[in-house]
C-alpha positions in Angstrom: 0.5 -3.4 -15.4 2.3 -6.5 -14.7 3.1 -7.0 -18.6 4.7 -3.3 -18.5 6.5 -4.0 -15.3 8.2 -6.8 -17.0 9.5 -5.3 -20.1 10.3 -2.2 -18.2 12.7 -4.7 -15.8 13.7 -6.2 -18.9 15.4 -2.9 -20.2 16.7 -2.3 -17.2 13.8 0.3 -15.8 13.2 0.0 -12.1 9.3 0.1 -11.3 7.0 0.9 -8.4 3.6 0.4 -8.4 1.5 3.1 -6.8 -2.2 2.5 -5.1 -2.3 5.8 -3.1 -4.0 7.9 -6.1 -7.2 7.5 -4.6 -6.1 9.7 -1.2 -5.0 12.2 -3.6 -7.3 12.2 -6.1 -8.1 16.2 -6.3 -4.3 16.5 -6.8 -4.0 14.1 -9.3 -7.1 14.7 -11.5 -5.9 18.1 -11.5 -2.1 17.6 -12.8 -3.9 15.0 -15.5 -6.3 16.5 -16.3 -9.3 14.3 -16.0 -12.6 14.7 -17.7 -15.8 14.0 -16.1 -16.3 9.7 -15.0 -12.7 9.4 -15.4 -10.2 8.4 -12.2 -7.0 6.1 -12.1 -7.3 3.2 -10.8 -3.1 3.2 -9.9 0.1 4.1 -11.1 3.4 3.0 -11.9 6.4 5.3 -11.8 9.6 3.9 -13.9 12.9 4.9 -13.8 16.4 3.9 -13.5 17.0 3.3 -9.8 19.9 5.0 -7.8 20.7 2.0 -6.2 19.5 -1.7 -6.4 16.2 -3.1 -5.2 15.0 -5.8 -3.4 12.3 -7.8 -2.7 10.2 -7.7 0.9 10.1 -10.1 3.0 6.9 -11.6 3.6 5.5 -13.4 6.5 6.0 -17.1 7.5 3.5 -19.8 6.1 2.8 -20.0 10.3 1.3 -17.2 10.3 -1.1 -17.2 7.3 -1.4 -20.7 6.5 -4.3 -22.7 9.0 -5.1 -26.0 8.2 -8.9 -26.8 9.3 -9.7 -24.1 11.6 -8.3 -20.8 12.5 -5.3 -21.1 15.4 -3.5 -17.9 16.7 -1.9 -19.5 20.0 1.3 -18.7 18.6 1.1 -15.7 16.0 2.2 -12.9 18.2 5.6 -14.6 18.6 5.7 -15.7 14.8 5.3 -12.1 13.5 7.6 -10.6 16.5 10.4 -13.2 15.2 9.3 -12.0 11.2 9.4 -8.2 12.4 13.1 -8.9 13.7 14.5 -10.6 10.5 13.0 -8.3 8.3 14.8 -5.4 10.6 17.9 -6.8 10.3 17.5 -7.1 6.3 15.9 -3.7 5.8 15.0 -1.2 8.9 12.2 1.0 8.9 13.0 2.3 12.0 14.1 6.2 10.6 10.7 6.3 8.8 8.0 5.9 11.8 4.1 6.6 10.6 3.0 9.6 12.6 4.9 9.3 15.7 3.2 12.7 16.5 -0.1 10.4 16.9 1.0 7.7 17.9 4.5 8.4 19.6 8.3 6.9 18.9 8.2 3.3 19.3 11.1 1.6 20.6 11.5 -0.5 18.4 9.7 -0.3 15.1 9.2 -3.2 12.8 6.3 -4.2 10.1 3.9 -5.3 12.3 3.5 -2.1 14.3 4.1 0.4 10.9 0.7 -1.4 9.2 -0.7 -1.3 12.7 -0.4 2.4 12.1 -1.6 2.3 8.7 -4.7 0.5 9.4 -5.9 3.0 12.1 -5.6 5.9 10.0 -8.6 6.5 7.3 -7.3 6.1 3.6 -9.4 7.6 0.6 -11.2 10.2 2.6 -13.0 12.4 0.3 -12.7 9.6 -2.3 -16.3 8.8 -3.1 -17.4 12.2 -2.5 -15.3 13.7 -5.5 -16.4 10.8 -7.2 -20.2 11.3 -6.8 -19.2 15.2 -8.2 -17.4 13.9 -11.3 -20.7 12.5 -12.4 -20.7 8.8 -10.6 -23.7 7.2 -8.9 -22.6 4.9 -6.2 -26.1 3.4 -5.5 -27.3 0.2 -7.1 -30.2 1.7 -9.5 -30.0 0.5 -12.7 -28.7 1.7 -14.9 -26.8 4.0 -12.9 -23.1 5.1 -14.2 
């Protein structure tokens, strides 16, 4: 994927990586037609973007760099100031996960939009349509 993503930049494709197949996978098998023991692992849509792309922000080494043991006295502020800078680079705020569930934050930054994602169950129904594609998931031998 990475090789393609490269020469697809290099001709001036834009690219976006795409995991979430697996919370769709009825959908998808359907439109590609998959035969039995078959299911994509992820996609990658290519195009030539409207407009120009950036690259996220990620968090400080302070909050995922320890050095001997484990220390979170002062992550909440570290990821509160990281929440903030990212805002002001790119806002999320117009796109809040399920404020239905979980309400309109305030103010509405990375921290609290993967907070979201975390509590809501991804790939439901995966292993099940799996199993009926012809899939063991147990650890027999020999098992497909």
């Amino acid at each position: 994927m990475q090789s393609c993503i490269l020469a697809a930049e290099t001709l001036g494709l834009g690219t976006c990586p795409i995991s979430v197949l697996r919370n769709r996978i009825g959908e998808v098998a359907e439109i590609l037609e998959l035969p039995d023991k078959v299911f994509p692992v992820a996609g990658l849509c290519l195009g030539y973007p409207a407009q120009q792309g950036f690259i996220s922000m990620r968090l400080p080494l302070e909050a995922t760099v320890h050095v001997d043991a484990y220390d979170d006295s002062g992550l909440a502020e570290v990821v509160d100031s990281y929440d903030r800078r990212r805002d002001a680079r790119h806002s999320i705020a117009d796109r809040q996960r399920a404020p239905e569930r979980f309400g309109a934050a305030a103010f509405y930054g990375w921290s609290e939009d993967k907070a979201r994602q975390a509590i809501t169950p991804e790939g439901v129904g995966f292993a099940t349509w799996l199993k009926a594609r012809g899939f063991t998931l147990d650890d027999e031998p020999g098992a497909a």
